[in-house]
N, C-alpha and C positions, 0 to 999 in steps of 0.2 A: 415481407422481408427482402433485404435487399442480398444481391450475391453476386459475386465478380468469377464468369466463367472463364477460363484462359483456353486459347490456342495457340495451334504455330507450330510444337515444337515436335520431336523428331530426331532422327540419326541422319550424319549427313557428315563427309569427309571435309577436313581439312583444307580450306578454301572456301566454304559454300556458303550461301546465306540460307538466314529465316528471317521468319516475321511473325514478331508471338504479337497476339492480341488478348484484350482482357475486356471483356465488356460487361456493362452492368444490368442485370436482369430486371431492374426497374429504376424510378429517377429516382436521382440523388443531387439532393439542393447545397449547396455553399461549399463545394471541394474547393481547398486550400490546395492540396498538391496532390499527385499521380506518383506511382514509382512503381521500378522495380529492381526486385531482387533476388538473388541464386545463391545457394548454398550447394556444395558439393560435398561426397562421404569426408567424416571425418573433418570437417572446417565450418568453421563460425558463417552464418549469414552475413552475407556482407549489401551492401546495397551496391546497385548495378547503372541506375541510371534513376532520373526525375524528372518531373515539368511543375513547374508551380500556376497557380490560377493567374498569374499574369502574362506565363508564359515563355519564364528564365528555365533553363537547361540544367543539368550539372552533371556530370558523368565520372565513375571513377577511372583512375588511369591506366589501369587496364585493359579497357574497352573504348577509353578516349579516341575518339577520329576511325571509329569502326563500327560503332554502333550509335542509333539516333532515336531518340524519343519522342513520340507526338502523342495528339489526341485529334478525336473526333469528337467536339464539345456535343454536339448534339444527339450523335448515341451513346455520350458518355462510357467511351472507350479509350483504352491508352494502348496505342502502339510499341514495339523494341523491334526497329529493324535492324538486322546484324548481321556485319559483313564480315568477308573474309575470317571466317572462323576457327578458333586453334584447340586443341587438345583441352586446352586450360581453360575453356570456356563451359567445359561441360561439368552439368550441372541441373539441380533442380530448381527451375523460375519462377518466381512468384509477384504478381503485380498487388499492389495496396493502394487502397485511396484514403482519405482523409478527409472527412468531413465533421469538421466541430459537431456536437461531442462526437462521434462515428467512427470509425479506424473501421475500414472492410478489407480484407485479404483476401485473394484470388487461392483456388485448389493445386494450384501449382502444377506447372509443365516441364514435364522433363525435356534435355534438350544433352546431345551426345553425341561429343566431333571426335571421327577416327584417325587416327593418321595415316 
């Protein structure tokens, strides 16, 4: 079975970065797309950032021009690096992949900016 472990995350003040990772505990053939996303108490999931298997971006504007999305095709990991961090960032992260038929969900990182 496959499984998407996450790291990264952490408390850290206002300014700072991280770097959550999510990597797959065995191969996974044909992903369509990477993502992720955070949900904080009390509010809907929302989606955070993406990479498609071609390798188009999208981020929402929130996090636009502060956070960036990659992968490591080959360990079949998806990166969120994120900068300059704000109060409203925190939150609990979660990365997904997509693989026809497949949808795999990471155990989710918490991640928690102080001011």
């Amino acid at each position: 079975q496959v499984q998407l472990v996450e790291s990264g995350g952490g408390l850290v003040q206002a300014g700072a970065s991280l770097r959550l990772s999510c990597a797959a505990s065995g191969r996974v053939f044909g992903i369509a797309f990477m993502c992720w996303y955070r949900q904080a108490p009390g509010k809907q999931r929302e989606l955070v950032a993406e990479i498609t298997s071609g390798g188009a971006t999208n981020y929402a504007d929130s996090v636009s021009g502060r956070f960036t999305i990659s992968r490591d095709n080959a360990k079949t990991t998806v990166y969120l690096q994120m900068n300059t961090l704000k109060p409203e960032d925190t939150a609990v992260y979660y990365c997904r992949v997509f693989a026809a038929p497949y949808n795999y969900w990471g155990q989710g990182t918490q991640v928690t900016v102080s001011s």
